[in-house]
C-alpha atoms as a printed R data frame, in Angstrom:
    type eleno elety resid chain resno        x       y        z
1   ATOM     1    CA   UNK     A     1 -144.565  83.202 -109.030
2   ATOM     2    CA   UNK     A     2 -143.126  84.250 -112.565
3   ATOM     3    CA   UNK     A     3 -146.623  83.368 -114.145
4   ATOM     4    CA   UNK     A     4 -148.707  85.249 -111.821
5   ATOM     5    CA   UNK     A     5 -146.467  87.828 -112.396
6   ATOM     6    CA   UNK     A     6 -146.636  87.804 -116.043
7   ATOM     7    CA   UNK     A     7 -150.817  87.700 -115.074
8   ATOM     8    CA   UNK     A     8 -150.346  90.877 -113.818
9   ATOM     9    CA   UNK     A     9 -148.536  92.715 -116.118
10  ATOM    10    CA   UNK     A    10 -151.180  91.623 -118.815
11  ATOM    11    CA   UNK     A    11 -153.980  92.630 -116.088
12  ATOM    12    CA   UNK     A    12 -152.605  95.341 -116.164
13  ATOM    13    CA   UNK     A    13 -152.038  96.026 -120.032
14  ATOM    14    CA   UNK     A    14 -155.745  95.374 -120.174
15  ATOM    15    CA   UNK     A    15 -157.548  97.719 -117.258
16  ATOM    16    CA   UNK     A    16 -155.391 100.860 -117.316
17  ATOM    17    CA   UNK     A    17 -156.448 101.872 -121.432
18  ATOM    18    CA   UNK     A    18 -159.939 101.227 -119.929
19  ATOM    19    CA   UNK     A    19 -159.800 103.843 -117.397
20  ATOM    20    CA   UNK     A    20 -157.157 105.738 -119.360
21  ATOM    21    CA   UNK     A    21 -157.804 105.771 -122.739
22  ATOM    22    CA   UNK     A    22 -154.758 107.761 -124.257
23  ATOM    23    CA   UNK     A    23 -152.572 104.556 -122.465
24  ATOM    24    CA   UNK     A    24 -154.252 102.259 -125.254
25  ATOM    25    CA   UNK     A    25 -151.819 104.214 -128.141
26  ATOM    26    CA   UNK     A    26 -148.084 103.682 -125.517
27  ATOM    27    CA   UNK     A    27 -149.215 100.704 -124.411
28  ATOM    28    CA   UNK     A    28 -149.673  98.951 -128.054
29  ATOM    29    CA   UNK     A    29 -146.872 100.976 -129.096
30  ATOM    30    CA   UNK     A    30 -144.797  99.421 -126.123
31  ATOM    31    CA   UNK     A    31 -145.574  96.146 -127.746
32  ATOM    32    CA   UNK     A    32 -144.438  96.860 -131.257
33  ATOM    33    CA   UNK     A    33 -141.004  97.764 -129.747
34  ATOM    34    CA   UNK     A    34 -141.295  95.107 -127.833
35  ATOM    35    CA   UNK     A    35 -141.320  92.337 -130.107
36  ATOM    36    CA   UNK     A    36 -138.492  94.399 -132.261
37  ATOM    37    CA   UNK     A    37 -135.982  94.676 -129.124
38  ATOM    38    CA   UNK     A    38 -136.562  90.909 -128.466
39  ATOM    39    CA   UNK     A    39 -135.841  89.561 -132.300
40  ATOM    40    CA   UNK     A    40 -131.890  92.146 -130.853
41  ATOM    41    CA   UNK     A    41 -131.843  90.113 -127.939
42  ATOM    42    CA   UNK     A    42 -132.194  87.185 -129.616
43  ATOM    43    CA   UNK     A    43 -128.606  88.266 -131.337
44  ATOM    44    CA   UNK     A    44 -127.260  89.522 -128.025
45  ATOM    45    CA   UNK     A    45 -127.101  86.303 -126.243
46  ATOM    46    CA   UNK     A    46 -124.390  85.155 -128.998
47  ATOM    47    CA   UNK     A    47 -122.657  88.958 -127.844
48  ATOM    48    CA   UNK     A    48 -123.737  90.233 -131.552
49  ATOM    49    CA   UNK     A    49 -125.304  93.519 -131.561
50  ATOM    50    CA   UNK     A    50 -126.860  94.903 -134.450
51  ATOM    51    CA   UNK     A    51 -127.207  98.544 -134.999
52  ATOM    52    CA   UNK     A    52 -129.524  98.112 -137.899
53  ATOM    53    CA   UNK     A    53 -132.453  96.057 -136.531
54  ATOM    54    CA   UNK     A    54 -134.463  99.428 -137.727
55  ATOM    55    CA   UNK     A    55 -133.801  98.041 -141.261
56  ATOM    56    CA   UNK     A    56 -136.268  95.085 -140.566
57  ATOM    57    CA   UNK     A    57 -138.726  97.021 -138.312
58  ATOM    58    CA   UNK     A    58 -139.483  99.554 -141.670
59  ATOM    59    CA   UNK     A    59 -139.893  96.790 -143.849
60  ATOM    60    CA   UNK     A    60 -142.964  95.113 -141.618
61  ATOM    61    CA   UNK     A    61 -144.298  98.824 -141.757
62  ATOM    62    CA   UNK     A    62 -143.609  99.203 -145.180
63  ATOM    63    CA   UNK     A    63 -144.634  95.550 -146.273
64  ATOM    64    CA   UNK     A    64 -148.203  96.604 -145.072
65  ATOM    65    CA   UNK     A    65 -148.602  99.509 -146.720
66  ATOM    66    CA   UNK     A    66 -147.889  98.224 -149.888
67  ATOM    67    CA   UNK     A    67 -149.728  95.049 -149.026
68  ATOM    68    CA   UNK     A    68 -152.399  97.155 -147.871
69  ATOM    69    CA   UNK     A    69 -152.377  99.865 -151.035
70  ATOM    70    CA   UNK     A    70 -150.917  97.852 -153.723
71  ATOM    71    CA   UNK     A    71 -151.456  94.389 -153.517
72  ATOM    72    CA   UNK     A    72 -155.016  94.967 -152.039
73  ATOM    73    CA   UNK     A    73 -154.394  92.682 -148.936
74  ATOM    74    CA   UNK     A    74 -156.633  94.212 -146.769
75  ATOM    75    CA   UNK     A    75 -157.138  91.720 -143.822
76  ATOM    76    CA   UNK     A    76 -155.315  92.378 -140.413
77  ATOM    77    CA   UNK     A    77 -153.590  88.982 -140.166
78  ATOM    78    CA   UNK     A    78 -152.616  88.407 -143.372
79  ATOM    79    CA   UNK     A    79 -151.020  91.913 -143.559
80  ATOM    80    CA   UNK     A    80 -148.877  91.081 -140.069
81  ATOM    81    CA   UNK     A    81 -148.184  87.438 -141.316
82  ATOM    82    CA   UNK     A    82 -146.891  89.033 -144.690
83  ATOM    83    CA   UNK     A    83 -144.753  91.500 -142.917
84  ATOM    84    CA   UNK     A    84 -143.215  88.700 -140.704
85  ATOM    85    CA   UNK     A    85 -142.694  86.251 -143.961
86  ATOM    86    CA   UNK     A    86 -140.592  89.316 -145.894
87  ATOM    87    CA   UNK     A    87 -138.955  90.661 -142.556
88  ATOM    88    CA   UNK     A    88 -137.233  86.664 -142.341
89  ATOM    89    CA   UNK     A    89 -136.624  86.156 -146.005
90  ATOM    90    CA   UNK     A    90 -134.638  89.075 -146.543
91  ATOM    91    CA   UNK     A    91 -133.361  88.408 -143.023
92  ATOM    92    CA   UNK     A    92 -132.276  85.102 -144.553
93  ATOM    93    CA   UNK     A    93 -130.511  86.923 -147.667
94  ATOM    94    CA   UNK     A    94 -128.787  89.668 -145.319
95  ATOM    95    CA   UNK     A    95 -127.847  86.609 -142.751
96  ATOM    96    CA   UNK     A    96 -125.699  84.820 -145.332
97  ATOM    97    CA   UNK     A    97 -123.465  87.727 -145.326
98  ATOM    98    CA   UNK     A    98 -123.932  88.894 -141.883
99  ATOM    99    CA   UNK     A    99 -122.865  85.275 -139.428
100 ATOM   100    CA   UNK     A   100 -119.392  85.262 -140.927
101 ATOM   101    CA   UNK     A   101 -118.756  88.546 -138.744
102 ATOM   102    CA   UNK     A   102 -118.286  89.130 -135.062
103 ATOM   103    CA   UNK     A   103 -117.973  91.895 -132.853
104 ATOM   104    CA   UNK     A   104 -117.810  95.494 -134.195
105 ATOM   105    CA   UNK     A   105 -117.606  94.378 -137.371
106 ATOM   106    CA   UNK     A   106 -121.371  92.411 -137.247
107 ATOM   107    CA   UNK     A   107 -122.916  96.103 -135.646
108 ATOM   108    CA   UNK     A   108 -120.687  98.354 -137.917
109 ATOM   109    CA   UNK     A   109 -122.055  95.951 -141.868
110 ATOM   110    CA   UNK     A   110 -125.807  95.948 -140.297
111 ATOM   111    CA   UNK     A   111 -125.848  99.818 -139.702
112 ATOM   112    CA   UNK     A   112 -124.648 100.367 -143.228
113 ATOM   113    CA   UNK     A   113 -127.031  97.992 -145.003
114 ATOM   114    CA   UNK     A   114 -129.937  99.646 -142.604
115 ATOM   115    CA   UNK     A   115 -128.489 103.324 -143.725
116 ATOM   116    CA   UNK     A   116 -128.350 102.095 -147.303
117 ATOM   117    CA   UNK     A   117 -131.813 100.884 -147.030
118 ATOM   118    CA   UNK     A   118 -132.776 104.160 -145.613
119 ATOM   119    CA   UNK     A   119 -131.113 105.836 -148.504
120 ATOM   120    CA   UNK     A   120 -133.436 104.273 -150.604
121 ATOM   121    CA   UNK     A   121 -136.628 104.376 -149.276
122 ATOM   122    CA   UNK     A   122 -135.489 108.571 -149.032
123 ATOM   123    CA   UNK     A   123 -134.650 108.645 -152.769
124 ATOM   124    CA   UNK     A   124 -137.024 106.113 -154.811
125 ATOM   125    CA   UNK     A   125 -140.146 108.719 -154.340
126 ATOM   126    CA   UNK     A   126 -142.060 107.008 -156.909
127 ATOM   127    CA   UNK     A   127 -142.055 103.719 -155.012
128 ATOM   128    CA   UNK     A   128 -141.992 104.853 -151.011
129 ATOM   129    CA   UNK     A   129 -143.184 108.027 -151.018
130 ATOM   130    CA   UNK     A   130 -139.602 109.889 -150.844
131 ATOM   131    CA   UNK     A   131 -139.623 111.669 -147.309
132 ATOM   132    CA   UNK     A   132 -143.205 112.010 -147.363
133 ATOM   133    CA   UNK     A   133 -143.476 108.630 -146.510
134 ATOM   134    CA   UNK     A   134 -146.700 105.889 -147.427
135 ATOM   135    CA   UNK     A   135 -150.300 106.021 -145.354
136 ATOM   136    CA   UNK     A   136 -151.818 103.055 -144.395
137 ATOM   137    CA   UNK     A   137 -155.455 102.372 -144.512
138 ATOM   138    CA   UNK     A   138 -157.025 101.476 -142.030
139 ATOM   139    CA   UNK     A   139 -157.723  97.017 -142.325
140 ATOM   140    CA   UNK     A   140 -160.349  94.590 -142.443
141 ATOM   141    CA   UNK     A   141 -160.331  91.245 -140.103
142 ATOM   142    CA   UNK     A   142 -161.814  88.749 -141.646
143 ATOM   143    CA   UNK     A   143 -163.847  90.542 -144.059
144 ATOM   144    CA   UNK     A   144 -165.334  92.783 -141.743
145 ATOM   145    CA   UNK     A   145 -164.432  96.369 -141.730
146 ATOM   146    CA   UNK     A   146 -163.017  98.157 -138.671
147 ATOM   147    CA   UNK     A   147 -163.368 101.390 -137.086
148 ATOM   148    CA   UNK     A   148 -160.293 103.307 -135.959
149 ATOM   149    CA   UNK     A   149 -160.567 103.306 -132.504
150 ATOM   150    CA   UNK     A   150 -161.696  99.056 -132.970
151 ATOM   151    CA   UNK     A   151 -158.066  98.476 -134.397
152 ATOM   152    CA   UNK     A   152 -156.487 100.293 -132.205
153 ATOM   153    CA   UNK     A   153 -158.072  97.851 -129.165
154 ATOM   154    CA   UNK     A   154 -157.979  95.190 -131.359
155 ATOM   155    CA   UNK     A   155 -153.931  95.374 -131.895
156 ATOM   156    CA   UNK     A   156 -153.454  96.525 -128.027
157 ATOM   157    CA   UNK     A   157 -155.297  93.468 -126.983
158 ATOM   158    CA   UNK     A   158 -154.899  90.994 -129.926
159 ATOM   159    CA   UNK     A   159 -150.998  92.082 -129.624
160 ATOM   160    CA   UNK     A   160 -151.292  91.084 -125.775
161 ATOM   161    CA   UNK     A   161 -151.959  87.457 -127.142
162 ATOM   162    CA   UNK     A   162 -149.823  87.588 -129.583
163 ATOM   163    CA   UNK     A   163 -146.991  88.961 -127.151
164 ATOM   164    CA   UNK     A   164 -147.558  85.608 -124.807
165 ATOM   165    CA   UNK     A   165 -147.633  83.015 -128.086
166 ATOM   166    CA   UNK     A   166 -144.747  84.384 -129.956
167 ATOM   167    CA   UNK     A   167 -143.039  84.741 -126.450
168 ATOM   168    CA   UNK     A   168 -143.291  80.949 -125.704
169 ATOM   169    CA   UNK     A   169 -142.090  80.118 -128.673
170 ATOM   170    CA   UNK     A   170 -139.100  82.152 -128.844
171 ATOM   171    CA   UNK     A   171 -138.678  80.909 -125.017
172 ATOM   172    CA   UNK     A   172 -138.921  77.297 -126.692
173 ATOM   173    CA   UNK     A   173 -136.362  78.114 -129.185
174 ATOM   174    CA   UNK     A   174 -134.150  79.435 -126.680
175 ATOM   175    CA   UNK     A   175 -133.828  76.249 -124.825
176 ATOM   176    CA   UNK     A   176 -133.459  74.053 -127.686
177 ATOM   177    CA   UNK     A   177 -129.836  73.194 -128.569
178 ATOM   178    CA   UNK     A   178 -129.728  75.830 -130.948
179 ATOM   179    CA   UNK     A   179 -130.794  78.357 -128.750
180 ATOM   180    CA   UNK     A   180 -128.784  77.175 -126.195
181 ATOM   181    CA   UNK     A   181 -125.697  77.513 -128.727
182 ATOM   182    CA   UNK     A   182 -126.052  81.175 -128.821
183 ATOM   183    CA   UNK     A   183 -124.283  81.828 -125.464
184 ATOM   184    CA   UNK     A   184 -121.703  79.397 -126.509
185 ATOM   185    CA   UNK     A   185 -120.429  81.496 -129.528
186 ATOM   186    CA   UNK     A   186 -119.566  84.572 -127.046
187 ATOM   187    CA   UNK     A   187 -118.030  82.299 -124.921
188 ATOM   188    CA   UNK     A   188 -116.421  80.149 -126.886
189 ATOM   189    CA   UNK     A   189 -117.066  79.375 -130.274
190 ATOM   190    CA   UNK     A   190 -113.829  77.281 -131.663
191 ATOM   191    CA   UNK     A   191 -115.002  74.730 -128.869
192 ATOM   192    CA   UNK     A   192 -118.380  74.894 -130.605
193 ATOM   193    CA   UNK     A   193 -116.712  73.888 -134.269
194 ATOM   194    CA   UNK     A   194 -114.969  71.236 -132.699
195 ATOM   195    CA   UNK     A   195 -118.327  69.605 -131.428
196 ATOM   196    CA   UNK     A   196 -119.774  69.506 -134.346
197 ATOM   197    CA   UNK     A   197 -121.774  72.213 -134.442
198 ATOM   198    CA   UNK     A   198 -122.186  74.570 -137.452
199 ATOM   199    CA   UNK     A   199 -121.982  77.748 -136.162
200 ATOM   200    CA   UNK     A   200 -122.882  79.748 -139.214
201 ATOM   201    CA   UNK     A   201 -126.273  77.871 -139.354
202 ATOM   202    CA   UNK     A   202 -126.782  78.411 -135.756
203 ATOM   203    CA   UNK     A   203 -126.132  82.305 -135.643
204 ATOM   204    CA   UNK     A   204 -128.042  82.082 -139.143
205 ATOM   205    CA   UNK     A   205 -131.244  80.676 -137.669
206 ATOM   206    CA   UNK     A   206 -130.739  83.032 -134.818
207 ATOM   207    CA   UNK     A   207 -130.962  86.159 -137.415
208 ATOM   208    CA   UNK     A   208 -133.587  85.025 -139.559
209 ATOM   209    CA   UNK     A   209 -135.792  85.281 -135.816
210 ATOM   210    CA   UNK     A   210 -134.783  88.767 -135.326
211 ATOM   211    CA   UNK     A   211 -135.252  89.662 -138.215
212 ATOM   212    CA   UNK     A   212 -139.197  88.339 -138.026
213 ATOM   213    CA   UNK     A   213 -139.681  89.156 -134.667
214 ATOM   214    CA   UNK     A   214 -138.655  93.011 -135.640
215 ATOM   215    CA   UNK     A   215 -140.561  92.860 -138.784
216 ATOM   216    CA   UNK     A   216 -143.915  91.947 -136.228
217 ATOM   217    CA   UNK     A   217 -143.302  94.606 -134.857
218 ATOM   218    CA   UNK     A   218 -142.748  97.200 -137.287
219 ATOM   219    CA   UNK     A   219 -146.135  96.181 -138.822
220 ATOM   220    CA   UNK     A   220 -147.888  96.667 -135.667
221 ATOM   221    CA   UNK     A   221 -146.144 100.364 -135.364
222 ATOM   222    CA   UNK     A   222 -147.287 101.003 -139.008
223 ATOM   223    CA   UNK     A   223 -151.065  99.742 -138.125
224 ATOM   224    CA   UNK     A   224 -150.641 101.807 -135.166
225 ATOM   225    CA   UNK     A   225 -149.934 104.954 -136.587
226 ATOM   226    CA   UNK     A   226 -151.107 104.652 -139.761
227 ATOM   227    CA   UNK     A   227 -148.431 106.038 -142.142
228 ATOM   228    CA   UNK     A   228 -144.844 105.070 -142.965
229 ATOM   229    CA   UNK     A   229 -141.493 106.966 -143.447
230 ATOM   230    CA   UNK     A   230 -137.743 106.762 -144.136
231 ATOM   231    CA   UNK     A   231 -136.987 107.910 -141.038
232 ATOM   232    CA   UNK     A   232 -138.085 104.488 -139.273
233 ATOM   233    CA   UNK     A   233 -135.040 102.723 -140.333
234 ATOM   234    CA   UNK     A   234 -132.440 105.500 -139.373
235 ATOM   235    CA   UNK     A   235 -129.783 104.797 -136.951
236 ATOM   236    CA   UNK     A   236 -131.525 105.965 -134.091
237 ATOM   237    CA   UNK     A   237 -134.148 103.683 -134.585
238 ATOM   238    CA   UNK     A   238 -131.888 100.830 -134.237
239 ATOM   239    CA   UNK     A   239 -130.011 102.168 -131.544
240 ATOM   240    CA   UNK     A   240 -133.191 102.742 -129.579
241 ATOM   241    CA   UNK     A   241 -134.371  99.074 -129.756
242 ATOM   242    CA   UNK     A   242 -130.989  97.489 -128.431
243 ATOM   243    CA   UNK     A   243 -131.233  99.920 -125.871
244 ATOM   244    CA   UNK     A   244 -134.340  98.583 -125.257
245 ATOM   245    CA   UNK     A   245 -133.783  95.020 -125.231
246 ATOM   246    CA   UNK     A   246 -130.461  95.723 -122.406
247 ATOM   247    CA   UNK     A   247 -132.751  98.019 -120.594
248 ATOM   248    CA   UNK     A   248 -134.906  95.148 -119.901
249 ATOM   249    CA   UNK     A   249 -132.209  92.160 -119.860
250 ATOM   250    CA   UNK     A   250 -131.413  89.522 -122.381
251 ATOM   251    CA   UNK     A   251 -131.873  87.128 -119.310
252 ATOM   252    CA   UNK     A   252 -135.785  86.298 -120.769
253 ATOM   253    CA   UNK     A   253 -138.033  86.848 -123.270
254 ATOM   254    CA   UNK     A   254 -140.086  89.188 -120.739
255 ATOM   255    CA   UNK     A   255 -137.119  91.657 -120.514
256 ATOM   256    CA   UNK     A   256 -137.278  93.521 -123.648
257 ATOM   257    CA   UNK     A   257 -141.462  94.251 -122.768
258 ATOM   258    CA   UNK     A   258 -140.540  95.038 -119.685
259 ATOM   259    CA   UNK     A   259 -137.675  97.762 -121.317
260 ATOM   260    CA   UNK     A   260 -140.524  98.993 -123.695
261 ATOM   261    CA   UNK     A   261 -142.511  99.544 -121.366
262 ATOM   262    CA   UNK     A   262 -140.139 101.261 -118.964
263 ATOM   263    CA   UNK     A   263 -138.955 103.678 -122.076
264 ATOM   264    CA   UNK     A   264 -142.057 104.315 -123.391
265 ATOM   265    CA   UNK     A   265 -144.129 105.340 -119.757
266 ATOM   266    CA   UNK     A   266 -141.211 107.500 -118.806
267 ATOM   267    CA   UNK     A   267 -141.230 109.356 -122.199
268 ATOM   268    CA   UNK     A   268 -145.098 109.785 -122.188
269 ATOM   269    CA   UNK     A   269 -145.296 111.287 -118.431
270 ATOM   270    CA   UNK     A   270 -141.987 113.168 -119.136
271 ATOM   271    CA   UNK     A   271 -143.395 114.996 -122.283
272 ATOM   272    CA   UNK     A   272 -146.244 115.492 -120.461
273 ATOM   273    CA   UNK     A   273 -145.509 116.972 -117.084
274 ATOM   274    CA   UNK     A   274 -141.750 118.125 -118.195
275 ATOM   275    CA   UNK     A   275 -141.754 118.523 -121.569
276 ATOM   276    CA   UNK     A   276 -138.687 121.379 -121.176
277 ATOM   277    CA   UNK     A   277 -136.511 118.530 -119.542
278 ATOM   278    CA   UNK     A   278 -138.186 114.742 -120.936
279 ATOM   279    CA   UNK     A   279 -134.754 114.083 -122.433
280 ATOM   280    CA   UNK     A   280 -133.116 114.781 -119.061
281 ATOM   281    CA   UNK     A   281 -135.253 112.381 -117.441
282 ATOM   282    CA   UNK     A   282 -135.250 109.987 -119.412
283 ATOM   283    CA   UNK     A   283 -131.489 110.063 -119.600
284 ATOM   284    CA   UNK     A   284 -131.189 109.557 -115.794
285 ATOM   285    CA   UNK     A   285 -133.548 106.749 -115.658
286 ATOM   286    CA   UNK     A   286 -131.603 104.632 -118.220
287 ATOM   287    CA   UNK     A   287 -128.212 105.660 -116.159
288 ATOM   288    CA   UNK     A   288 -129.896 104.203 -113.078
289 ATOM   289    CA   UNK     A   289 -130.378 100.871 -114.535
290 ATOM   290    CA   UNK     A   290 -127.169 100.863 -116.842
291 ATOM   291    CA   UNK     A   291 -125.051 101.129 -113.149
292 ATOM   292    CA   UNK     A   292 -127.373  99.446 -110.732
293 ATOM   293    CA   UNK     A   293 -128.715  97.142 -112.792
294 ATOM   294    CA   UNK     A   294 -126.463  94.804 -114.721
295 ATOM   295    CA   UNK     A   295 -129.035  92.412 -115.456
296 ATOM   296    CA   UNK     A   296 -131.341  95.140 -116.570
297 ATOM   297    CA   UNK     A   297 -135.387  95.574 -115.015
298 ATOM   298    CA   UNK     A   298 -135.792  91.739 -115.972
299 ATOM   299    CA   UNK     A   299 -132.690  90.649 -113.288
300 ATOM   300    CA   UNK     A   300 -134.452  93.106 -110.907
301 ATOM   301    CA   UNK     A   301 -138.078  91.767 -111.177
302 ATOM   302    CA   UNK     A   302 -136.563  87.896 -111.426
303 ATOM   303    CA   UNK     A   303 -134.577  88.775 -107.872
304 ATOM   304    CA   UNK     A   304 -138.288  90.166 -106.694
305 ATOM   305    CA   UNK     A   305 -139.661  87.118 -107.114
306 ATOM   306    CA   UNK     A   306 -136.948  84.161 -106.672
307 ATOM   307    CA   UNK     A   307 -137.913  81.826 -103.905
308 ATOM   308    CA   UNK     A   308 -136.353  79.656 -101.471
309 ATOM   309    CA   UNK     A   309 -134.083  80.784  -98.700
310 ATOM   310    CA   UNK     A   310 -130.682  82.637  -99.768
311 ATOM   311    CA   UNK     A   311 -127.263  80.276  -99.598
């Protein structure tokens, strides 16, 4: 049931841009925040929350722009597989610091690192651009050159693919004794130690991922839109994507789509048809699934579609 499901939703992702073109932009842009919310909920199943994911999601952006401008890396994939390999590595340096902390300590050191990093990208004009921020051309895949309106198909449906690979594996990783760790460290992490298990290395591995999977998606967003600024990794940013990922659920790798995608219609319809009262709406939506909705839209769709009679 959970795989026809999943056929849907990418059934879905691929008809309505056909008949609605202007869909083709949210719905690859719901992806990109997508992939970002999931490398937070990746973090949130050990109960660490990280209000500075937007740190990681600027640096995929900005690691193809300067891919793309200075390094003359041109081609699609090796731009997104760059961002990804920078996104983890400095993910790796940050990590070393970061798995010592819990609690509001972990959120409060990652939102002053991603403001720092902010800082700089606002300041260092001669490298990023200053406020202005850094355009990205438009790439090449595999030597051919692209149109415009060919990339942006070309990441909605390519990042489709992409969505279901990277999800499985992530899925994978999640069952694997290390990913199946991650709840134990809420829960009960001395136990943990006394098994055996390094922590540290577990909750390091664990950011490292997030920080790749938000890097993917950063570089998608940058692609996307074309240009770069400081203002991706500001708070708000950050703030936005955990929303994201417990809008959706933490329960599976679908929930933080299914968030994006929630967030991202709502805003497009509401600025739209009520563009006097979006934030209003918006705002009432997320209330409705903060209080009805512990499990977020993931627990709701998974209840939807559980089988077997009820005990």
């Amino acid at each position: 049931m959970r795989i026809a499901l999943l056929l849907a939703l990418a059934a879905l992702f691929v008809a309505f841009p056909l008949a609605f073109p202007w869909l083709a932009f949210v719905f690859t842009l719901v992806i990109s925040k997508g992939f970002a919310a999931l490398g937070v909920a990746v973090l949130l199943r050990a109960g660490l929350i990280s209000i500075g994911h937007a740190l990681f999601y600027s640096l995929g952006a900005y690691t193809v722009a300067y891919l793309s401008r200075g390094a003359g890396v041109t081609d699609l994939i090796l731009q997104l597989a760059g961002a990804v390999a920078v996104s983890s590595l400095v993910g790796l340096i940050i990590g070393l610091f970061m798995v010592r902390y819990r609690g509001i300590f972990f959120a409060m050191l990652n939102l002053a690192v991603s403001m720092v990093f902010f800082t700089l990208l606002s300041k260092l004009y001669a490298l990023t651009g200053g406020t202005d921020g850094v355009r990205i051309g438009t790439p090449t895949l595999f030597g051919t050159t692209i149109e415009r309106d060919t990339l942006e198909s070309i990441l909605l449906y390519g990042g489709l693919v992409l969505a279901f690979g990277v999800g499985y594996l992530v899925h994978r990783y999640l069952k694997s004794p290390m990913g199946e760790a991650l709840p134990a460290v809420e829960t009960n992490e001395i136990r943990l130690e006394y098994l055996g298990i390094a922590v540290p290395r577990v909750l390091l591995a664990a950011y490292v991922a997030s920080a790749g999977l938000a890097g993917l998606g950063g570089a998608m967003y940058g692609l996307l839109v074309g240009h770069v600024s400081p203002e991706l990794a500001y708070w708000t940013i950050s703030g936005q994507l955990v929303l994201v990922a417990v809008l959706g659920g933490i329960g599976g790798v679908v929930g933080p789509f299914v968030g994006a995608f929630f967030l991202e219609i709502i805003r497009s319809f509401a600025v739209i048809y009520f563009d006097n009262i979006w934030n209003l709406i918006i705002g009432a939506g997320l209330l409705i699934v903060i209080f009805f909705l512990p499990r977020g839209l993931y627990g709701l769709i998974e209840r939807a579609t559980q089988r077997g009679p009820r005990r």
